[in-house]
N, C-alpha and C positions, 0 to 999 in steps of 0.2 A: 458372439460377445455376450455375456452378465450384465444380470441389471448394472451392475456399480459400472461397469465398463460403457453402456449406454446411457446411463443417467453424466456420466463425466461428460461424453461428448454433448450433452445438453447445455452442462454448466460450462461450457468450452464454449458452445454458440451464443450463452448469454454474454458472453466478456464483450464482443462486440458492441453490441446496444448499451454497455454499460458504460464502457471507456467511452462513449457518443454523450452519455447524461451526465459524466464525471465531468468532461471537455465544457461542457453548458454551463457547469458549476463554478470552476478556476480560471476560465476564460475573462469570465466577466472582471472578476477579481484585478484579475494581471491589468489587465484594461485600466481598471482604477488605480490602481497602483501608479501609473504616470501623472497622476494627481500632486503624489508624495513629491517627484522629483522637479516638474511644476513650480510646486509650490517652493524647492529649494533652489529653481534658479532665477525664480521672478523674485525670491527674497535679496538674491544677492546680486542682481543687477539696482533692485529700489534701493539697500544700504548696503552698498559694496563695505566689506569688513578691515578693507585694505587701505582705506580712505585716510587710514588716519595711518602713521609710522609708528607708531605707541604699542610694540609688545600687548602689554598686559589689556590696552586698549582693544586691540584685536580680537585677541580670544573673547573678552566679554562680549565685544559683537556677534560672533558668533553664536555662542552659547544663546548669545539672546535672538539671533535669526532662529535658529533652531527650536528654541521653546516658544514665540512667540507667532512665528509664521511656519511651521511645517509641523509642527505638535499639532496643531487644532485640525487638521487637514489631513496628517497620519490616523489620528484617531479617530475622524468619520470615514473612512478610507479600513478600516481595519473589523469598526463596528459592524460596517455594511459586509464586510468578508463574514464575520462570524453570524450575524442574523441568517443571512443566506444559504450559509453550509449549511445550518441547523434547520433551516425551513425545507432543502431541498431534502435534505436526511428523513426526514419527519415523511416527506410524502414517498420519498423510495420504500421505507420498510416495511408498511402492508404490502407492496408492490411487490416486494423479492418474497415476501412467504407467500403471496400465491402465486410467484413462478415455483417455487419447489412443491407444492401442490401439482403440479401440471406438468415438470420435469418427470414424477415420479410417476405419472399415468402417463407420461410417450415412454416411458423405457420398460412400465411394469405390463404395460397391455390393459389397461384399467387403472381406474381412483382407486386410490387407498388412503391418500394422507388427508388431512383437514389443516388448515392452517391456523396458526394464532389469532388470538383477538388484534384487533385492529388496531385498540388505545396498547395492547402491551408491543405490541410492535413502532409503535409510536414513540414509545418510553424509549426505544432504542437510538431513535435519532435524538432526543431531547438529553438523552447521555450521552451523547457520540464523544470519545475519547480517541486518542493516536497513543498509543507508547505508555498504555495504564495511565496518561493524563489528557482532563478534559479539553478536548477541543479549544474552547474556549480562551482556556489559559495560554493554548500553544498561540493565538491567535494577537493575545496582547502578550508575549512574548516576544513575537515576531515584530510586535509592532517599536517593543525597545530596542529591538534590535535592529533596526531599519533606520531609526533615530539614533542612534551608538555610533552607526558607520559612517552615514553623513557627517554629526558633529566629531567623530576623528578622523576623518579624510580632510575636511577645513581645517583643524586644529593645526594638522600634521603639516598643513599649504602653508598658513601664512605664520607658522612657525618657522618654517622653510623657505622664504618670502618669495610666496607665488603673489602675483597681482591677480587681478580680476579674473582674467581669461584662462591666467594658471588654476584659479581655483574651478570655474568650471570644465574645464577638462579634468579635474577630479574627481569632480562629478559624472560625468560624460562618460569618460573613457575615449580610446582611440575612435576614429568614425573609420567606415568601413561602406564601401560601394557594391551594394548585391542589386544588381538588375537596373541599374541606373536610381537606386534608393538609396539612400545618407544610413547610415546603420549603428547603431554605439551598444555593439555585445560582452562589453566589458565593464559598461555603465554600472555605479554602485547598485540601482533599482535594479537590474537581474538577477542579482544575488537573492533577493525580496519575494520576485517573480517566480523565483524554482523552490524557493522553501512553501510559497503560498501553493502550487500546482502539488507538492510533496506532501503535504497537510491534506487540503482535498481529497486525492486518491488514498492518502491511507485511511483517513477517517471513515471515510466511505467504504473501504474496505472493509475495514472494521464493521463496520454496521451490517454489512449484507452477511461474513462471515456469520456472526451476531445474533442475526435474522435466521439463518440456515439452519445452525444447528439447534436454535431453539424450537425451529419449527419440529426438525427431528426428534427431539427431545420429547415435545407433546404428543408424536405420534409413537413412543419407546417399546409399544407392544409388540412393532412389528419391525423394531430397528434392532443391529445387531451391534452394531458400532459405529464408527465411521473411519472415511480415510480419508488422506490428505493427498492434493493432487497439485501439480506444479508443471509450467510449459517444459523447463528443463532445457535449456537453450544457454548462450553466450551470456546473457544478463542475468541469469542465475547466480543467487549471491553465497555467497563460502556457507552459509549458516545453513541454507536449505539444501545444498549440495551436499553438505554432509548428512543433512537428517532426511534425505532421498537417495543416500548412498547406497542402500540395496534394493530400491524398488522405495514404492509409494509408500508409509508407513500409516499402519491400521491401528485404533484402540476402541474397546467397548466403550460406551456410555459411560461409564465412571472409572474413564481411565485405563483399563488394562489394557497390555500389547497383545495384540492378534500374534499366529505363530508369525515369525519372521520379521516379526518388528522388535528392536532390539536396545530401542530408548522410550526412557521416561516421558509419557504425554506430555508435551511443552504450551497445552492452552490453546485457544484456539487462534489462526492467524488473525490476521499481519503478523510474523514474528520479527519483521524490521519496516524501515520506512519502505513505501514502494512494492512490499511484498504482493507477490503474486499468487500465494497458494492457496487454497480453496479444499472446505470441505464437502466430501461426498458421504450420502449413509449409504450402511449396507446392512438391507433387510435381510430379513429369517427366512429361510430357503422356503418354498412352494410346500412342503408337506406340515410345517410350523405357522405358516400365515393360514392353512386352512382350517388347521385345529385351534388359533387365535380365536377369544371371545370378543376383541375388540372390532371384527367388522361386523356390516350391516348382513343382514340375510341379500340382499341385494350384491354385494360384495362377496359376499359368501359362493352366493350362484355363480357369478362372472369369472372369481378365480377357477371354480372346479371348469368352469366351459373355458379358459384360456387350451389355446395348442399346445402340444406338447413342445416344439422349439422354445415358446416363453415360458410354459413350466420349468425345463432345463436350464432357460438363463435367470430365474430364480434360485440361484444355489447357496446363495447365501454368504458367499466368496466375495474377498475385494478385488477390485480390477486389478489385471495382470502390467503392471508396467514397469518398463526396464528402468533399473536405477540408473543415478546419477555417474558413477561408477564404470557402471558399461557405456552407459551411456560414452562417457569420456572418453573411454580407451578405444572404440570406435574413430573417434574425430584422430585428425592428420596431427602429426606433430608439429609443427606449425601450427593449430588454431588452438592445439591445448598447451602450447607455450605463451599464445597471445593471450590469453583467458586466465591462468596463472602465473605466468611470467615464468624464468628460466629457471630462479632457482628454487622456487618450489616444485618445478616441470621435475628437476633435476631428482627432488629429493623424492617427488611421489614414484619416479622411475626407481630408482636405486632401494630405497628404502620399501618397496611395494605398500607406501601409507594411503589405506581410504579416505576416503574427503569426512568420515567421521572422525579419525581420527586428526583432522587440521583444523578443529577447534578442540574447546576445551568444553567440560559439561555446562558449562552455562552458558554455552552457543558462542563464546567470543573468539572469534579464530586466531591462530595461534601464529605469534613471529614466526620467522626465519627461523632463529637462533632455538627459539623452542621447540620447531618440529627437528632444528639439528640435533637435539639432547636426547632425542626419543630415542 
């Protein structure tokens, strides 16, 4: 195995501990969250909305449950979500550029990289963004939106004339008995629940992606490019299916495609919510890192005494891994019917279309109707 191929499975055993500090971070969140919904059913047992028969009377009740008792409570409830993302951000990203310091000495057989400054890495949680916008924003975003669905689920009640107990079960949702425990998985707060956990992991995503390749970046004397790596499984989304449709897609430092990569660098990931992909660098083969001026005489030494097996998996190559593509046409027909469904199953059979071809260049995958016109 190459460096790139043993530096991946590093960045593969980091996923572990990460989804463990990611879990630390939206846990708490979600937790709070039941505050929101709390606070919208202790409002509507103290001024039931329904008390009065008066239409127009109604709605104003609500409207003013909603701004008066569960506004003040969403937004300490939302504050505390974004202070904390950005607190726990701030202290991950020193943290991840000296795991890729340390990645790159188990796969290389020796130091070579140095990591960022500690405040510019810092800067990266104090940015942290999802989707080219700031955290922050998605964060009271979220929180109008939490407030939106409450006050149109009540709206919608006692325009409908639910009474008291109809209104909350519209809240609520169905209950449901798992293990001898009352359960409400349909409650509006779930909705709340998965957009806050979806915000956490990509933000974080973002930030370590962020981290990674800037660390690479600073070490550029001895990088060649990078590549992009993805589990490649059933949760694999149309976007990276296709842009892993022939293998893991490689570009240098400023952009260009490695041979065999055959789209335009798309930036670095998350390329959607939830994304999974992850960059790897790939150093300058063993005979280019020794003639580099940027290492130490110490470094100097150590690479010439490396064996020859880690000389050899210095080649300067991106890891070899089976695209998305193959990947596929390997699995049962059954589970690549379940994954795309029948009639795209049909049309990637028939039409022999690559999963890059099932989007369109701006990654948005493509209808039905559209892949039938091809």
């Amino acid at each position: 195995m190459n460096f790139a191929g043993k530096y991946a499975d590093e960045l593969t055993a980091r996923a572990f501990p990460l989804m463990r500090f990611e879990a630390g971070v939206w846990r708490p969140i979600v937790e709070n969250l039941a505050d929101v919904e709390d606070a919208v059913l202790t409002g509507l047992k103290d001024n039931d909305p329904t008390e009065t028969k008066a239409p127009a009377v109604q709605m104003a009740n609500v409207n003013r449950l909603v701004e008066k008792a569960v506004a003040p409570v969403a937004s300490a409830v939302y504050l505390l979500a974004a202070n904390s993302t950005e607190k726990s951000a701030v202290e991950l990203a020193d943290n991840e550029s000296s795991f890729v310091v340390k990645a790159v000495a188990v796969a290389a057989g020796l130091s070579l990289f140095h990591k960022i400054r500690k405040d510019r890495a810092e800067e990266f949680g104090r940015r942290l963004t999802a989707e080219a916008v700031p955290t922050r924003d998605w964060w009271k975003r979220q929180r109008l939106s939490t407030l939106r669905r409450y006050q149109d689920a009540l709206r919608k009640g006692v325009s409908e004339g639910d009474d008291l107990s109809g209104l909350i079960a519209r809240v609520r949702g169905d209950a449901v008995r798992v293990h001898g425990k009352t359960t409400y998985p349909n409650a509006i707060i779930r909705t709340s629940e998965r957009e806050a956990r979806a915000l956490v992991e990509t933000s974080l995503s973002k930030l370590e992606n962020d981290v990674r390749f800037d660390t690479y970046k600073a070490n550029s004397e001895l990088v060649r490019g990078v590549q992009m790596m993805n589990p490649l499984d059933n949760k694999t989304s149309p976007i990276c299916r296709a842009r892993f449709a022939g293998g893991a897609p490689a570009w240098t430092l400023d952009g260009k495609p490695f041979p065999g990569t055959n789209i335009p660098f798309p930036g670095m990931p998350p390329w959607h919510w939830r994304c999974r992909t992850w960059p790897i660098p790939i150093l300058r083969p063993h005979r280019e890192l020794v003639q580099s001026g940027a290492l130490s005489q110490t470094q100097h030494r150590e690479l010439l005494k490396l064996s020859k097996e880690k000389k050899i998996a210095l080649d300067g190559k991106p890891a070899t891994v089976t695209g998305f593509d193959t990947f596929f046409a390997r699995r049962s027909e059954r589970w690549q019917k379940s994954n795309i469904g029948k009639r795209k199953f049909e049309l990637w059979k028939e039409k022999k279309l690559s999963f890059v071809e099932m989007i369109d260049q701006s990654g948005r995958p493509l209808t039905i109707e559209e892949l039938e016109a091809l």
